[in-house]
Structure formats: C-alpha cells, structure tokens
TORKOL-297402 format. One line per 3 residues: number of its first residue (from 0); their letters; for each residue y, x, z of N, C-alpha, C. Coordinates in Angstrom, 3 decimals, always signed. Each point is the difference from the previous one (the first is absolute). Layout:
// residues N
NUM> a> Y/X/Z/Y/X/Z/Y/X/Z; ...
// end
This chain:
// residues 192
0> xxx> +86.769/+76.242/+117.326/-0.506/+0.553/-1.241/-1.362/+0.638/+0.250; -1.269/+0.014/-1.500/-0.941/-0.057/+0.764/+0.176/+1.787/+0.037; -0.902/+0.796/+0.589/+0.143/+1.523/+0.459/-0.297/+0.517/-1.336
3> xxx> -1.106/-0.465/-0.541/-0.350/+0.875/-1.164/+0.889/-0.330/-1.840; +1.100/-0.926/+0.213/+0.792/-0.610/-1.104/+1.004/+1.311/+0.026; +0.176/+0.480/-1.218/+1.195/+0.657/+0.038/+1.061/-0.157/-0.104
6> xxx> +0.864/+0.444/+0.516/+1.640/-0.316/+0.202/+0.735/+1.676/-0.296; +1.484/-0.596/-0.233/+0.679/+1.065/-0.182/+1.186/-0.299/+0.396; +0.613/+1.217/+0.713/+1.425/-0.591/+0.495/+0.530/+1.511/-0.519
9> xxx> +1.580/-0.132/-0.572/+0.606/+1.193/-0.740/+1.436/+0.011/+0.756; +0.255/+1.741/+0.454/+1.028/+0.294/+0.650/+0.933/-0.032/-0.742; +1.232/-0.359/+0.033/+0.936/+0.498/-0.992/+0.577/+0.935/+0.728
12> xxx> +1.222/+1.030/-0.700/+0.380/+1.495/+0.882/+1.294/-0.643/-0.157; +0.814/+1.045/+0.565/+1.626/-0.400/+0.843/+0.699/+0.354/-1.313; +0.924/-0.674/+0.170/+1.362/+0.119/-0.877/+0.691/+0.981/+0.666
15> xxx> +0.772/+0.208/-0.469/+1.301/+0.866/+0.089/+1.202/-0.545/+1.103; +0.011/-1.554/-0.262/+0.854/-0.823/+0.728/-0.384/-1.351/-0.336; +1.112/-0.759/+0.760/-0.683/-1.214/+0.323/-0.248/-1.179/-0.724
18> xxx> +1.257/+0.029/-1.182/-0.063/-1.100/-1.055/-1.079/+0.598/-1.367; -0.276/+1.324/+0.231/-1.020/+0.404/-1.200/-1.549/-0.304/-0.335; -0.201/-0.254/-0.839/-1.088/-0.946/-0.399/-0.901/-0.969/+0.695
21> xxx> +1.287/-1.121/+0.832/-0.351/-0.818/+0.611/+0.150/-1.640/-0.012; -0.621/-0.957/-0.483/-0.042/-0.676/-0.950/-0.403/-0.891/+1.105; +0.934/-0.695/+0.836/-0.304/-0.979/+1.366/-0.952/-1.428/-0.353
24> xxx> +0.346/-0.272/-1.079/-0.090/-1.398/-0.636/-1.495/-0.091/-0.193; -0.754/+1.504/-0.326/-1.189/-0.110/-0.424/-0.764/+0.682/+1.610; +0.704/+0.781/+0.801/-0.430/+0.838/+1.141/-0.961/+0.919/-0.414
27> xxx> +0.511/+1.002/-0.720/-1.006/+0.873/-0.548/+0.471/+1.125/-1.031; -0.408/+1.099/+0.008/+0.746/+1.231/-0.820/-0.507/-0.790/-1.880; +1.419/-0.413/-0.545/-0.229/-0.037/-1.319/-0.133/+0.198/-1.306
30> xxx> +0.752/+1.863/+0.422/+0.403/+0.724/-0.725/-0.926/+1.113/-0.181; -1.479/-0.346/+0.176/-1.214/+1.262/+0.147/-1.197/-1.408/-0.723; -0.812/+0.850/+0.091/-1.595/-0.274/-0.806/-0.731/-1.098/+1.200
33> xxx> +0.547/+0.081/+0.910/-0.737/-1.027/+1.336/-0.003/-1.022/-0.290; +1.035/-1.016/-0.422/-0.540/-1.491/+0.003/-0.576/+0.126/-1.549; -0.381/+0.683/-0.973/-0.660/+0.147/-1.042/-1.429/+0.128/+0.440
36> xxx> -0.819/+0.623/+1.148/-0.814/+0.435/+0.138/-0.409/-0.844/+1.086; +0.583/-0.596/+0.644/-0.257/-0.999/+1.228/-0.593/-1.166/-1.523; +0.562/-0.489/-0.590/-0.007/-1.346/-0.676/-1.615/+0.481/-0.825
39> xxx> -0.066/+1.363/-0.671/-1.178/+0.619/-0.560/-1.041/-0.366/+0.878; +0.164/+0.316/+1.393/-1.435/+0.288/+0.720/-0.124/-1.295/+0.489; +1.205/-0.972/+0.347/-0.797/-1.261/+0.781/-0.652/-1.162/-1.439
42> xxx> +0.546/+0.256/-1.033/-0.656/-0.333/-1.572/-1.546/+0.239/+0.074; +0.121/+1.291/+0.715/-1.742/+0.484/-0.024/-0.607/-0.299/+1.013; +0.479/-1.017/+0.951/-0.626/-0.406/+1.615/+0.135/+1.251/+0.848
45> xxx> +0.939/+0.866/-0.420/+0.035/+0.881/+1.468/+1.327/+0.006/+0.468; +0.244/-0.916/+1.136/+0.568/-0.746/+1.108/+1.163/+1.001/-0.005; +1.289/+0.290/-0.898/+0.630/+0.800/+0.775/+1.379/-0.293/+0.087
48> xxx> +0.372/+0.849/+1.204/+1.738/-0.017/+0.280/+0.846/+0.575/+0.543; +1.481/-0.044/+0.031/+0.855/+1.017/+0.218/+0.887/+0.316/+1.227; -0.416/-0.291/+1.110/+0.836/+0.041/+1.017/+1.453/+0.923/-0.195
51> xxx> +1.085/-0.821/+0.612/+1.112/+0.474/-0.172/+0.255/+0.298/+1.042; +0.012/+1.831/-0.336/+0.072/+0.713/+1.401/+1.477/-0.103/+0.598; +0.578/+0.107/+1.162/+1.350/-0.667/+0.699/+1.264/+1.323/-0.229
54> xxx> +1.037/-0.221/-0.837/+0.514/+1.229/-0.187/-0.284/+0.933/-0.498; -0.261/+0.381/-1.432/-1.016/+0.756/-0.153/+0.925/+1.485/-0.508; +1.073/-0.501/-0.143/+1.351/+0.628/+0.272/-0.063/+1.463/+0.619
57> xxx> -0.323/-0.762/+1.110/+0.125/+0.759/+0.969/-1.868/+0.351/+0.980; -0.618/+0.514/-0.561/-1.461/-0.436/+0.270/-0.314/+0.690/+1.567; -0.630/-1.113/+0.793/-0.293/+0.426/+1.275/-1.901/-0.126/+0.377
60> xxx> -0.265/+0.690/-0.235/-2.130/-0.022/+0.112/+0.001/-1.017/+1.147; +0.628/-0.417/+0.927/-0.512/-1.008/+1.416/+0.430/-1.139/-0.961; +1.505/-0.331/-0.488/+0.323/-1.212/-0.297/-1.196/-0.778/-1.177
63> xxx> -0.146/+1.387/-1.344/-0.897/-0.565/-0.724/-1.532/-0.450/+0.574; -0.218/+0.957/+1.234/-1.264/-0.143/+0.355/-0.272/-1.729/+0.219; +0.385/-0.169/+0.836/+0.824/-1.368/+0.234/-0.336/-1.022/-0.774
66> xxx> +0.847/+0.414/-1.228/-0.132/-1.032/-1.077/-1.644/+0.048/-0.400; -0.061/+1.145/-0.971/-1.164/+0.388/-0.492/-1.196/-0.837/+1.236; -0.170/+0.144/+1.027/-1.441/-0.746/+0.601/+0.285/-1.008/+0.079
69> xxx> +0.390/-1.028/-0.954/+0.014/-1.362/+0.149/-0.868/-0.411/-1.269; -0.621/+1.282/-0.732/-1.075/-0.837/-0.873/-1.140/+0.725/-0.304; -0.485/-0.599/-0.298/-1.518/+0.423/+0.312/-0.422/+1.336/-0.893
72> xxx> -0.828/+1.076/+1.021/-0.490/+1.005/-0.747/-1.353/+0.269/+0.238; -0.863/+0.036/-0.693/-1.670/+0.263/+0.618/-0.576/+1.214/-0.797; -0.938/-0.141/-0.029/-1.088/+0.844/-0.798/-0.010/-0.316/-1.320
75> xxx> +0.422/-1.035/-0.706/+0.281/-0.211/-1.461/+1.514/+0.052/-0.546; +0.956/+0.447/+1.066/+1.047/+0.010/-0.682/+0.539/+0.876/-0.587; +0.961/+0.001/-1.319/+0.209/+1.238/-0.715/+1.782/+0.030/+0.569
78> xxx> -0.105/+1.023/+0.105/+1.868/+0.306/+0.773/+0.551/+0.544/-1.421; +1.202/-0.162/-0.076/+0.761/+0.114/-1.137/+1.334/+0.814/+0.740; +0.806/+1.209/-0.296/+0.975/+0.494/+0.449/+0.697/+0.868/-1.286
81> xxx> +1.106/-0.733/+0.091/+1.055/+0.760/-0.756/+1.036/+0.457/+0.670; -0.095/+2.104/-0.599/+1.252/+0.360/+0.703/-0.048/-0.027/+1.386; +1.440/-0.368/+1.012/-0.375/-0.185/+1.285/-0.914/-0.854/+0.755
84> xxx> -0.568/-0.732/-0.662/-0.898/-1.099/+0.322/-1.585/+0.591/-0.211; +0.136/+1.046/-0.800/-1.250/+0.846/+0.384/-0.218/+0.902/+1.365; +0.922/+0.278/+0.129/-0.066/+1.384/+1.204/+0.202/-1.371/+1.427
87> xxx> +0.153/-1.597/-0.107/-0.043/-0.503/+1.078/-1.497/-0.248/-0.031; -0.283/-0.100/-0.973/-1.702/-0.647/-0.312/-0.792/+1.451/+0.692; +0.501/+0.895/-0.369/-0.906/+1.256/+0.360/+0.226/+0.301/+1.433
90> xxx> +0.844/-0.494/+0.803/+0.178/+0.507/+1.443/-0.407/-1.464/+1.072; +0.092/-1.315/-0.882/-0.473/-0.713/+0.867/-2.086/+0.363/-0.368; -0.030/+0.309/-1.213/-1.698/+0.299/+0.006/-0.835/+1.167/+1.378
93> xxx> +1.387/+0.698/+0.316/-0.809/+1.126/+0.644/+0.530/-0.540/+1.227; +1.079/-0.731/+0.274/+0.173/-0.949/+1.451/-1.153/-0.867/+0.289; -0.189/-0.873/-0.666/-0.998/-1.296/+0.119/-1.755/+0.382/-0.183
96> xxx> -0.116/+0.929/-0.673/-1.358/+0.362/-0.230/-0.804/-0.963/-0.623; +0.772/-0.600/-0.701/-0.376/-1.061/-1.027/-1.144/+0.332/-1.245; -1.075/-0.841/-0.038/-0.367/+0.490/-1.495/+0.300/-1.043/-1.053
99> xxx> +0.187/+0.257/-1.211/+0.028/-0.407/-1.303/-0.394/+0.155/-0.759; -0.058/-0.787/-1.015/-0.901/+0.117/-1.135/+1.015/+1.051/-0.934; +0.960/+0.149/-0.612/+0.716/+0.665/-0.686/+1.640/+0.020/+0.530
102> xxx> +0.437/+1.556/-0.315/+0.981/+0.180/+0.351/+0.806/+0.315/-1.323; +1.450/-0.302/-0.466/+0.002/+0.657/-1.154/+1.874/+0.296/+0.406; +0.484/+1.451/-0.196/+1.063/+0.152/-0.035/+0.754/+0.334/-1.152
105> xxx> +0.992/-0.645/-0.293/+0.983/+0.200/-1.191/+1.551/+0.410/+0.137; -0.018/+1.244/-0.736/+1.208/+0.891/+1.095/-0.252/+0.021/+1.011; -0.797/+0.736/+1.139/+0.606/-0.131/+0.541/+0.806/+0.884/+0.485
108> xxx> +0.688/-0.581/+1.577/+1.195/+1.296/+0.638/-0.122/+0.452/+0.885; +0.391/+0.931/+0.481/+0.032/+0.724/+1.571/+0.607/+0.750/+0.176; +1.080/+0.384/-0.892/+1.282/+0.749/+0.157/+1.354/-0.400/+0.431
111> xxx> +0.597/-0.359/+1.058/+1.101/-0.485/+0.209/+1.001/+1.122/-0.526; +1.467/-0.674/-0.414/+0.828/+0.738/-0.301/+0.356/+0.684/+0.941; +0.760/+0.972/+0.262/+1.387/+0.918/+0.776/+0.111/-0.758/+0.919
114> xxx> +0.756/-0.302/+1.137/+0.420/-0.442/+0.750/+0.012/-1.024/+0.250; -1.248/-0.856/-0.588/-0.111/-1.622/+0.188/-1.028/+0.193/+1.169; +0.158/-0.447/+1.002/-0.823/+0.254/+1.279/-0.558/-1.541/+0.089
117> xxx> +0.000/-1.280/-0.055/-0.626/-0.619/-0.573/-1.164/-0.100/-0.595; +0.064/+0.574/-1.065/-1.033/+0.133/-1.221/-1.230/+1.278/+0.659; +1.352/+0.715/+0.571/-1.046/+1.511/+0.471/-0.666/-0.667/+0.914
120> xxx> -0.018/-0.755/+1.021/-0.594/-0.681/+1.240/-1.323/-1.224/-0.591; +0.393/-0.149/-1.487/-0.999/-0.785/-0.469/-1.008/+0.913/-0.907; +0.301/+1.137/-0.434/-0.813/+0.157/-1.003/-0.624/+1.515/+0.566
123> xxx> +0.105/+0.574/+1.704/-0.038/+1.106/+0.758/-1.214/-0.540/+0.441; -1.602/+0.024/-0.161/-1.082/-0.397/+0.818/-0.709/+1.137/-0.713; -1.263/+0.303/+0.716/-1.348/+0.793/-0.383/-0.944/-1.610/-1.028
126> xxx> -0.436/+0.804/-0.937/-1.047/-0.822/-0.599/-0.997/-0.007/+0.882; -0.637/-0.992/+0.150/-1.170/-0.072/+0.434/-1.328/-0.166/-0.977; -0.628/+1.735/-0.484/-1.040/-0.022/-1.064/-1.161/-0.447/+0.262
129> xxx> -0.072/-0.797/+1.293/-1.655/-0.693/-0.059/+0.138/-1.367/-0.611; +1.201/-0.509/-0.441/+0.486/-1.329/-0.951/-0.725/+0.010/-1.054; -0.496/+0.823/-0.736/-0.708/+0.343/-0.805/-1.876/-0.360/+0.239
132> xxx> +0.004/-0.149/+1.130/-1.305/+0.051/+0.257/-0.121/-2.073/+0.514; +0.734/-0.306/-0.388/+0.283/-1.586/+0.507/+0.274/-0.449/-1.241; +0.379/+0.452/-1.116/+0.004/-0.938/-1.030/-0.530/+0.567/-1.182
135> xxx> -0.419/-1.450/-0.647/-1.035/+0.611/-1.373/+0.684/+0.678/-0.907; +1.325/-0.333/-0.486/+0.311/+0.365/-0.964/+1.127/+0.271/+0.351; +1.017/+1.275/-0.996/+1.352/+0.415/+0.381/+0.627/+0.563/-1.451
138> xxx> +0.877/-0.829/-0.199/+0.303/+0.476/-1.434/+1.936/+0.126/+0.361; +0.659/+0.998/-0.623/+1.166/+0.508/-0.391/+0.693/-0.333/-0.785; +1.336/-0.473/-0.307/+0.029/+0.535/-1.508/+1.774/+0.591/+0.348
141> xxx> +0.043/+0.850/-1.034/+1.215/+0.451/-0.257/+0.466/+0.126/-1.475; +0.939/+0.366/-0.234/+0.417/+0.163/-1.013/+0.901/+1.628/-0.636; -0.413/+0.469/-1.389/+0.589/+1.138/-0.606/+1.781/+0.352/+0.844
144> xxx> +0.704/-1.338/-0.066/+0.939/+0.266/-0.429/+0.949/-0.469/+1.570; -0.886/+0.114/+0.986/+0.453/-0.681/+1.070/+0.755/+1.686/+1.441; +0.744/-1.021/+0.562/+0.812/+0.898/+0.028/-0.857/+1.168/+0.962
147> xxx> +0.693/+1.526/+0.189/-0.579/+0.581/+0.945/-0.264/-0.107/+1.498; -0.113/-0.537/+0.184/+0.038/-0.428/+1.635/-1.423/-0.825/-0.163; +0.258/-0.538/-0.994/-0.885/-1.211/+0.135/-1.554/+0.529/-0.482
150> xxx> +0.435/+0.810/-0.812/-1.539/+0.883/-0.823/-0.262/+0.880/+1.501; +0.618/+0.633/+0.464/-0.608/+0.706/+1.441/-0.272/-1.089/+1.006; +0.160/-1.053/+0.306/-0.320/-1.367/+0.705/-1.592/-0.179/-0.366
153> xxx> +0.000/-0.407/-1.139/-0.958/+0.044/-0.831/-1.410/+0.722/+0.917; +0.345/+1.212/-0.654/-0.661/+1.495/+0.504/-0.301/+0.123/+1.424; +0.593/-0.315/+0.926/-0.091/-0.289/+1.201/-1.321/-0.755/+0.575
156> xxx> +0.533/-1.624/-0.696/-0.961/-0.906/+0.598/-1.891/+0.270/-1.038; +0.498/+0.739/-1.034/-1.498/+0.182/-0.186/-0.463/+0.988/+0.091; +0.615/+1.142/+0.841/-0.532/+1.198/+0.875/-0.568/-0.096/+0.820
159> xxx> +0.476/-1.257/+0.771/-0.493/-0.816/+1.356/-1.433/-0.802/-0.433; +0.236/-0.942/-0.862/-0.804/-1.053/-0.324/-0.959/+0.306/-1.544; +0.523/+0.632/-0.694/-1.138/-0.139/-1.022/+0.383/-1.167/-0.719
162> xxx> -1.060/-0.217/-0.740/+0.007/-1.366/-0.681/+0.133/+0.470/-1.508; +0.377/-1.089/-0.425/+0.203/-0.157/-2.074/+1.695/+0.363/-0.048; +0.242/+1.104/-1.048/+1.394/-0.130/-0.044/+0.222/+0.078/-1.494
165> xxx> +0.655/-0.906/+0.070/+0.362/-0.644/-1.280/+1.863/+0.356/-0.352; +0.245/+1.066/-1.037/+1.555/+0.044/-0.543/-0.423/-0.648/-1.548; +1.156/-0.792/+0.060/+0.548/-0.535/-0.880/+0.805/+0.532/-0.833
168> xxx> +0.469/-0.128/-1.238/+1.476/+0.573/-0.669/+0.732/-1.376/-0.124; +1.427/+0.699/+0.079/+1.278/-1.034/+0.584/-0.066/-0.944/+0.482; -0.578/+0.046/+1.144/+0.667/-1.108/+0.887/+0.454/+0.270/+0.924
171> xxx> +0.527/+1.284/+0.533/+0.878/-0.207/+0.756/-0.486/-0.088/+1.363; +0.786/-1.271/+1.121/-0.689/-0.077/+0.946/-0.135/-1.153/+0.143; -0.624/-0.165/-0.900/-0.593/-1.137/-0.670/+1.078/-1.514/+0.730
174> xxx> +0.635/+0.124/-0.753/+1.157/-1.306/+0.304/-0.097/-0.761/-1.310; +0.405/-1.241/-0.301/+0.158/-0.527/-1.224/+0.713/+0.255/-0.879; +1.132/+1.312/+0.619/+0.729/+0.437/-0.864/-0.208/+1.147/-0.776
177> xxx> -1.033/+0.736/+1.037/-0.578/+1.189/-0.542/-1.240/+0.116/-0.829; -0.356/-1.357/+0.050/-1.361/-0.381/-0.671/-0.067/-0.904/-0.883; +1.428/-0.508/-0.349/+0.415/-0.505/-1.687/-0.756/-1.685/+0.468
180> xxx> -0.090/-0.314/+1.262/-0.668/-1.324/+0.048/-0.731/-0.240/+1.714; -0.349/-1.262/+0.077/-0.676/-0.272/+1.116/-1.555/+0.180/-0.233; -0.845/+0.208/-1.266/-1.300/+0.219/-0.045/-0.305/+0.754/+0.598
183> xxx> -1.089/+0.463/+0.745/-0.836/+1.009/+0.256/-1.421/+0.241/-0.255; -0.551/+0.143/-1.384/-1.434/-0.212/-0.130/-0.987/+0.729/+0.693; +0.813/+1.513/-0.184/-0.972/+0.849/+0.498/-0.478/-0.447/+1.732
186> xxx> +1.054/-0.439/+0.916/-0.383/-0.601/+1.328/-1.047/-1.011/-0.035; +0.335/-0.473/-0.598/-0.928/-1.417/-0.351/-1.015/+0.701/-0.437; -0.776/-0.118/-0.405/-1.095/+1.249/-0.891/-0.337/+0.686/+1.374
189> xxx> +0.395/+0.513/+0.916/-0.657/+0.830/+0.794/-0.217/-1.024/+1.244; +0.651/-1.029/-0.222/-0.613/-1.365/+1.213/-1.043/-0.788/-0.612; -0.479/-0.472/-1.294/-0.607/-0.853/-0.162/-1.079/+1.308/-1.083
// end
C-alpha cells in the first residue's frame, strides 16, 4: 500500500463471553457501527478493516499484539478503537512508537471489574503521553448515558492524551443496541 494512501483498521472491544456478538460466518463484530463504517470509508477509497482480535473474550495485549501487526499501519493511518479495543490501540501506540495520522476512541475502557485479573492484567499499563506528539489528530467520543466506569475511562485517556471529546446523548456504549441502529454519522463526519 502506497505510504501516503489512507487506510483504516478498527478495533472492536471484548465481549463479556464467547458466543456474544460473534457472527463467525461474516468474522467480524456485527452487532456495533463497525461493519457500517468499514463499508462507509472503503465507499470513500479509504482502505479499511477489521482484524479479528483472537479471544477477545478473554483479551490478552501479546495475543492481540500478534494479530493486530499483520496489517499495515503508517503515517496515514487512522486507528479506530472501541471500548477495549481502544485502551489496546492506546498501549500498543506508546509500545511501538508508532505515528499516525488519526487516532479516534469510542468508549473507551480501562477499568477492569473486581476480581477479574485478566482484564486487570490487560487494562493495568501507564499511558504513554508523548502519543500525542506522534499523531495528528485524536478524537473521543463518549456518551451522556454511558455507564460509570466508562465516563471515568473516558476521563482518564484524555487526561493523558488530549484531543476532541465528543459526548453524545443516548448511546450508551455505543452498541447497536444502545444506539437504536448500526449508523454512526457523527464518526464518519469526523473521518472524512
């Protein structure tokens, strides 16, 4: 791909368990705004896609790492992270020292529950705030009505990072269920 073409590749975040919003047939989270917004941006020639991180169940930063570098990221690419798939996007950025053209997180998380040591082992890192100084653009979004954990998640990563933060009213955390649909204009709108 040429360096200066833009591309986009979008995290999806972990389920709860293993048969939940997992849709084998298509290999890809189907029950969120992602393959709505994948089909939007490659419509508009920007190259994008969804790696299906391995277990996401159960999320491990080496296993996804793994996955995740099997496609291409440069200086024009826009990273997409929802939820737990943000806080992997934000710890492989300050691992890799990667730059990008745009970063954009939606929900995201960094609160593991109680006694899930798992989750705590995935979502337990220092930000790394010179990430900020590697990519052009950094946009947020959250929502009014989303749960507490997730509004202090929120708060977190743009204490660290800065950027555009964008709340919404009702959507939730931003699932298709909480958002009355798979559209997402306002995302779209802040990519193109």
């Amino acid at each position: 791909m040429n360096q200066t073409q833009k591309n986009c590749l979008v995290v999806h975040g972990c389920p709860g368990d293993e048969e939940s919003l997992m849709d084998l047939s298509e290999r890809t989270y189907t029950k969120h705004w992602i393959p709505w917004i994948r089909r939007e941006l490659n419509a508009r020639g920007i190259h994008t896609q969804v790696p299906l991180l391995p277990e996401p169940w159960a999320p491990d930063y080496n296993k996804f790492k793994a996955e995740f570098e099997k496609y291409p990221v440069n200086e024009s690419t826009i990273l997409i992270g929802h939820s737990c798939g943000g806080a992997f996007l934000v710890r492989w950025l300050g691992d890799t020292k990667q730059k990008i053209d745009t970063l954009i997180l939606v929900a995201p998380w960094k609160i593991s529950d109680e006694g899930d040591e798992a989750r705590d082992r995935y979502y337990t890192y220092p930000i790394d705030e010179s990430i900020k100084d590697r990519i052009g653009r950094i946009v947020m979004f959250t929502s009014d009505d989303e749960e507490e954990d997730g509004k202090k998640s929120v708060q977190i990563f743009h204490k660290a990072l800065g950027g555009k933060l964008i709340e919404l009213k009702g959507k939730g955390h931003f699932t298709s269920e909480s958002m009355g649909g798979e559209a997402f204009p306002e995302l779209l709108r802040e990519i193109v």
